[in-house]
C-alpha positions, 0 to 999 in steps of 0.5 A: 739202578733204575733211571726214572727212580733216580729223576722221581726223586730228583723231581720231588727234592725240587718240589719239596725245595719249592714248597720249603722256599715259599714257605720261607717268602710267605714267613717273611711277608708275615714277618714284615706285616708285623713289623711295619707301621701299618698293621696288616688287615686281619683278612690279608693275614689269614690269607697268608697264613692259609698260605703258609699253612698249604706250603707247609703240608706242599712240603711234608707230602713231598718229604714223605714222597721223597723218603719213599723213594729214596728207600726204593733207591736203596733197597734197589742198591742193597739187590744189586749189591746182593747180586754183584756178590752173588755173581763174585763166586763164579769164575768164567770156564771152558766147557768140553767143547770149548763153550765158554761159561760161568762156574761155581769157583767153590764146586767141583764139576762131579759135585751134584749141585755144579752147574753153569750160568748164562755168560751173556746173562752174568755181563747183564748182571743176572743169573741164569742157570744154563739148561743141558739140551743134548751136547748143549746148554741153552739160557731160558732167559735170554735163548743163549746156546753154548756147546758143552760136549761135541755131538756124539761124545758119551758123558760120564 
Protein backbone atom coordinates (compact mmCIF):
# COMPACT_ATOMS: atom_id res chain seq x y z
CA UNK A 1 0.00 0.00 0.00
CA UNK A 2 1.02 3.22 -0.91
CA UNK A 3 2.61 5.48 2.37
CA UNK A 4 1.69 8.71 1.65
CA UNK A 5 -2.26 7.57 1.52
CA UNK A 6 -1.68 6.08 4.86
CA UNK A 7 -0.03 9.77 6.26
CA UNK A 8 -3.01 11.67 4.11
CA UNK A 9 -5.13 10.01 6.02
CA UNK A 10 -3.60 9.95 9.55
CA UNK A 11 -3.32 13.69 8.78
CA UNK A 12 -6.96 14.26 8.13
CA UNK A 13 -8.14 12.02 11.23
CA UNK A 14 -5.77 14.71 13.15
CA UNK A 15 -7.45 17.49 11.45
CA UNK A 16 -10.95 16.06 11.82
CA UNK A 17 -9.89 15.47 15.82
CA UNK A 18 -8.83 19.08 15.96
CA UNK A 19 -12.12 20.76 14.30
CA UNK A 20 -14.19 17.92 16.89
CA UNK A 21 -12.28 19.36 20.14
CA UNK A 22 -12.83 23.02 19.25
CA UNK A 23 -16.19 22.41 18.63
CA UNK A 24 -16.38 20.42 22.13
CA UNK A 25 -14.27 24.19 23.68
CA UNK A 26 -16.53 26.42 22.05
CA UNK A 27 -19.72 24.31 23.05
CA UNK A 28 -18.69 24.62 26.65
CA UNK A 29 -18.00 28.58 26.37
CA UNK A 30 -21.52 28.41 25.26
CA UNK A 31 -22.42 26.35 27.80
CA UNK A 32 -20.77 28.49 30.80
CA UNK A 33 -22.29 31.85 29.33
CA UNK A 34 -25.48 30.51 29.67
CA UNK A 35 -24.80 29.60 33.00
CA UNK A 36 -23.09 32.29 34.64
CA UNK A 37 -24.54 35.01 36.41
CA UNK A 38 -23.89 37.66 34.02
CA UNK A 39 -25.69 36.86 30.72
CA UNK A 40 -23.28 37.15 27.90
CA UNK A 41 -23.72 40.07 25.37
CA UNK A 42 -25.67 39.06 22.25
CA UNK A 43 -22.58 39.95 20.22
CA UNK A 44 -20.12 37.58 21.99
CA UNK A 45 -22.65 34.76 21.62
CA UNK A 46 -22.94 35.14 17.73
CA UNK A 47 -19.43 35.41 17.68
CA UNK A 48 -19.00 31.95 19.34
CA UNK A 49 -21.72 30.58 17.44
CA UNK A 50 -20.00 31.65 13.92
CA UNK A 51 -17.46 29.85 15.62
CA UNK A 52 -18.95 27.09 16.52
CA UNK A 53 -20.64 26.91 13.33
CA UNK A 54 -17.08 26.94 10.99
CA UNK A 55 -15.50 24.10 13.52
CA UNK A 56 -18.50 22.36 12.50
CA UNK A 57 -18.35 22.48 8.80
CA UNK A 58 -14.02 22.26 9.60
CA UNK A 59 -15.05 18.68 10.81
CA UNK A 60 -17.44 17.40 7.95
CA UNK A 61 -15.13 18.56 5.04
CA UNK A 62 -12.30 16.45 6.98
CA UNK A 63 -14.93 13.33 7.78
CA UNK A 64 -15.57 13.52 4.27
CA UNK A 65 -12.05 13.87 3.55
CA UNK A 66 -11.11 11.00 5.42
CA UNK A 67 -13.88 8.79 4.31
CA UNK A 68 -12.30 9.19 0.76
CA UNK A 69 -9.24 7.99 1.85
CA UNK A 70 -9.96 5.45 3.54
CA UNK A 71 -12.03 3.63 0.55
CA UNK A 72 -8.79 4.62 -1.45
CA UNK A 73 -6.73 2.28 1.37
CA UNK A 74 -9.25 -0.29 0.98
CA UNK A 75 -9.75 -0.72 -2.67
CA UNK A 76 -5.78 -0.39 -2.68
CA UNK A 77 -5.96 -3.38 0.12
CA UNK A 78 -8.67 -5.64 -1.99
CA UNK A 79 -5.81 -4.85 -5.48
CA UNK A 80 -3.29 -6.50 -3.49
CA UNK A 81 -5.24 -9.04 -2.06
CA UNK A 82 -6.55 -9.72 -5.95
CA UNK A 83 -2.82 -9.81 -6.75
CA UNK A 84 -1.45 -11.87 -3.93
CA UNK A 85 -4.08 -14.38 -5.13
CA UNK A 86 -3.50 -14.07 -8.39
CA UNK A 87 0.20 -14.94 -7.89
CA UNK A 88 -0.63 -17.92 -5.41
CA UNK A 89 -1.21 -20.10 -8.88
CA UNK A 90 1.96 -19.87 -9.71
CA UNK A 91 4.73 -22.33 -8.56
CA UNK A 92 8.65 -21.27 -9.08
CA UNK A 93 10.23 -23.89 -11.85
CA UNK A 94 13.12 -24.56 -13.77
CA UNK A 95 13.30 -23.88 -17.32
CA UNK A 96 15.46 -26.26 -19.89
CA UNK A 97 18.48 -24.35 -19.38
CA UNK A 98 17.91 -24.20 -15.77
CA UNK A 99 16.49 -20.68 -15.98
CA UNK A 100 14.49 -20.09 -12.95
CA UNK A 101 10.76 -18.85 -13.55
CA UNK A 102 7.17 -18.92 -12.42
CA UNK A 103 4.56 -21.31 -13.91
CA UNK A 104 1.02 -21.84 -13.76
CA UNK A 105 0.97 -24.96 -11.01
CA UNK A 106 -2.57 -25.70 -12.77
CA UNK A 107 -1.02 -25.99 -16.65
CA UNK A 108 0.77 -28.10 -18.24
CA UNK A 109 3.71 -26.59 -20.37
CA UNK A 110 2.21 -28.11 -23.95
CA UNK A 111 -0.94 -26.48 -22.75
CA UNK A 112 -1.57 -23.44 -25.21
CA UNK A 113 -2.03 -20.86 -22.82
CA UNK A 114 1.21 -22.07 -20.55
CA UNK A 115 3.67 -19.28 -20.18
CA UNK A 116 6.11 -18.04 -17.58
CA UNK A 117 6.37 -14.90 -15.57
CA UNK A 118 9.02 -12.61 -14.59
CA UNK A 119 10.60 -14.14 -11.28
CA UNK A 120 12.21 -10.56 -10.12
CA UNK A 121 8.50 -8.96 -11.10
CA UNK A 122 6.52 -11.85 -8.85
CA UNK A 123 9.05 -10.92 -5.52
CA UNK A 124 7.92 -7.25 -6.71
CA UNK A 125 4.29 -8.57 -6.29
CA UNK A 126 3.66 -7.83 -10.33
CA UNK A 127 2.89 -10.17 -13.05
CA UNK A 128 4.93 -9.96 -16.24
CA UNK A 129 4.39 -12.47 -18.32
CA UNK A 130 8.17 -13.24 -19.94
CA UNK A 131 8.61 -12.91 -23.59
CA UNK A 132 10.33 -15.88 -25.78
CA UNK A 133 13.32 -14.07 -27.67
CA UNK A 134 15.38 -17.02 -29.24
CA UNK A 135 16.57 -19.48 -26.63
CA UNK A 136 15.43 -16.75 -24.05
CA UNK A 137 12.62 -14.96 -22.39
CA UNK A 138 12.94 -11.35 -21.71
CA UNK A 139 10.37 -9.16 -18.75
CA UNK A 140 9.11 -6.27 -20.84
CA UNK A 141 8.66 -4.57 -17.44
CA UNK A 142 11.64 -4.85 -15.65
CA UNK A 143 14.27 -6.06 -18.83
CA UNK A 144 14.94 -9.21 -16.65
CA UNK A 145 16.45 -12.09 -19.02
CA UNK A 146 16.17 -15.89 -18.11
CA UNK A 147 17.64 -18.47 -20.35
CA UNK A 148 14.76 -21.13 -21.41
CA UNK A 149 16.69 -23.33 -23.91
CA UNK A 150 20.51 -23.53 -24.52
CA UNK A 151 21.38 -21.74 -27.83
CA UNK A 152 21.16 -24.21 -30.82
CA UNK A 153 18.56 -26.58 -29.29
CA UNK A 154 15.59 -27.16 -31.47
CA UNK A 155 11.82 -26.84 -29.71
CA UNK A 156 9.34 -29.15 -30.21
Amino acid sequence: MDTNTITDTLELAESGLRATNSVFNIAGRIKSLFQSPQTGSDEEMKALLSDLTLQVADAKLANAELKDKLTQLLEAHSAEQRTLAELDGYRITQTEARGVAYAPKDLPEDHPEFHFICPNCYEDRKKAILQTQGPKMVCGRCATTVQRWFPGTTVV
